[in-house]
C-alpha positions in Angstrom: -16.6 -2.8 -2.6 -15.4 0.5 -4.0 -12.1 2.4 -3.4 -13.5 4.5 -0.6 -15.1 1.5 1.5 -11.5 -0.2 0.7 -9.5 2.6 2.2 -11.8 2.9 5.2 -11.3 -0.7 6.2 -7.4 -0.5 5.3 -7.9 2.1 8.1 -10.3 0.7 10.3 -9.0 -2.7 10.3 -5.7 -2.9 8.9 -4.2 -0.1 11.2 -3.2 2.1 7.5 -2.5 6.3 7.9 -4.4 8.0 5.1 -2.5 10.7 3.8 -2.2 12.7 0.2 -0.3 11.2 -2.7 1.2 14.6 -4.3 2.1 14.3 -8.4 5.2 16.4 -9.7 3.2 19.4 -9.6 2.5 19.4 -5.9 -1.5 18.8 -6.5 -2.9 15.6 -4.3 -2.8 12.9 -7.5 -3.7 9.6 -5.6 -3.5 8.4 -2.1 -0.5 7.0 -0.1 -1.5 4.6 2.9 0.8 3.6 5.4 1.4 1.1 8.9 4.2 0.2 10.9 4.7 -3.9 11.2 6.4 -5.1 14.4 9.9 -6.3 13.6 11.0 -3.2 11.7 8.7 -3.8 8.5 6.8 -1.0 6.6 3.5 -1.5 4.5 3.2 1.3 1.9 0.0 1.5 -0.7 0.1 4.0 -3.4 -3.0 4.2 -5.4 -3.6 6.4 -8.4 -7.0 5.9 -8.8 -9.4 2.2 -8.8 -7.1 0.7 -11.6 -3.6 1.7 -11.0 -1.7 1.2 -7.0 1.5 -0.5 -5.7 2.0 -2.2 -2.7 5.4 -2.4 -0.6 6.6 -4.6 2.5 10.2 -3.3 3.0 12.2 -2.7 6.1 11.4 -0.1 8.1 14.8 1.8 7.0 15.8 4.0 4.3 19.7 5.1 3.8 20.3 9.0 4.1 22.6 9.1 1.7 20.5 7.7 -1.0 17.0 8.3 0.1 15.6 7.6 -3.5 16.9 4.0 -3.5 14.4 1.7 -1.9 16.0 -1.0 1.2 16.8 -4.6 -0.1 14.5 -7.2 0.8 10.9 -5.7 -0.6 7.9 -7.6 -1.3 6.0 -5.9 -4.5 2.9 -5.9 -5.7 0.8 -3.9 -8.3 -2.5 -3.9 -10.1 -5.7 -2.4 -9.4 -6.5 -0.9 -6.5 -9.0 -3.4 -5.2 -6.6 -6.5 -6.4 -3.4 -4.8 -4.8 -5.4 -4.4 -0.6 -7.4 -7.6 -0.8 -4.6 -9.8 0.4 -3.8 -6.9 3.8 -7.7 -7.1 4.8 -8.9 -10.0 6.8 -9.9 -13.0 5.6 -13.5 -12.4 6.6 -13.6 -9.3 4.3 -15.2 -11.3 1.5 -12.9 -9.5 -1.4 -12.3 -12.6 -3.5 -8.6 -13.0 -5.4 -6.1 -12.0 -3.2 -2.8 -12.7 -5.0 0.2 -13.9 -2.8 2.9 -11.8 -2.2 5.8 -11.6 -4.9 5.7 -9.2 -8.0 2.1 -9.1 -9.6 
């Protein structure tokens, strides 16, 4: 399944907002994927391109006075694209390799 089919289930399915990943000179450089979890979490994607994203669970909270610092309590995840999602779709999807939670 290629990077496109995978974002369009992440949406379809997984209940993901699509929007631009900007680089450092505001130009879209990747694509950030987002969904609110009941109980306060936050899933976050970040993908580059097919061999280079990061996944987040975190609390749905960030301090104001040091937005740059990311809440306590985060699962991480990264890898390729494909390897990072598998484990949010369904079981049914068919993607094979879904790594547990927990630094990757």
């Amino acid at each position: 399944m290629d990077s496109a089919e995978l974002i369009e289930r992440l949406r379809r399915e997984g209940g993901f907002r699509l929007l631009p990943l900007l680089g450092n000179t505001g130009q879209v450089a990747g694509v950030h994927l987002s969904r609110f979890l009941p109980g306060g979490q936050l899933d976050v994607i970040q993908a580059w391109d097919e061999r280079w994203a990061a996944y987040a669970r975190m609390p749905d909270s960030l301090d104001a006075g040091a937005p740059f610092l990311g809440p306590l309590g985060s699962i991480v995840r990264s890898g390729s694209f494909a390897r990072v999602v598998a484990p949010l779709l369904p079981l049914q999807s068919g993607i094979a390799g879904g790594a547990g939670h927990g630094e990757g």
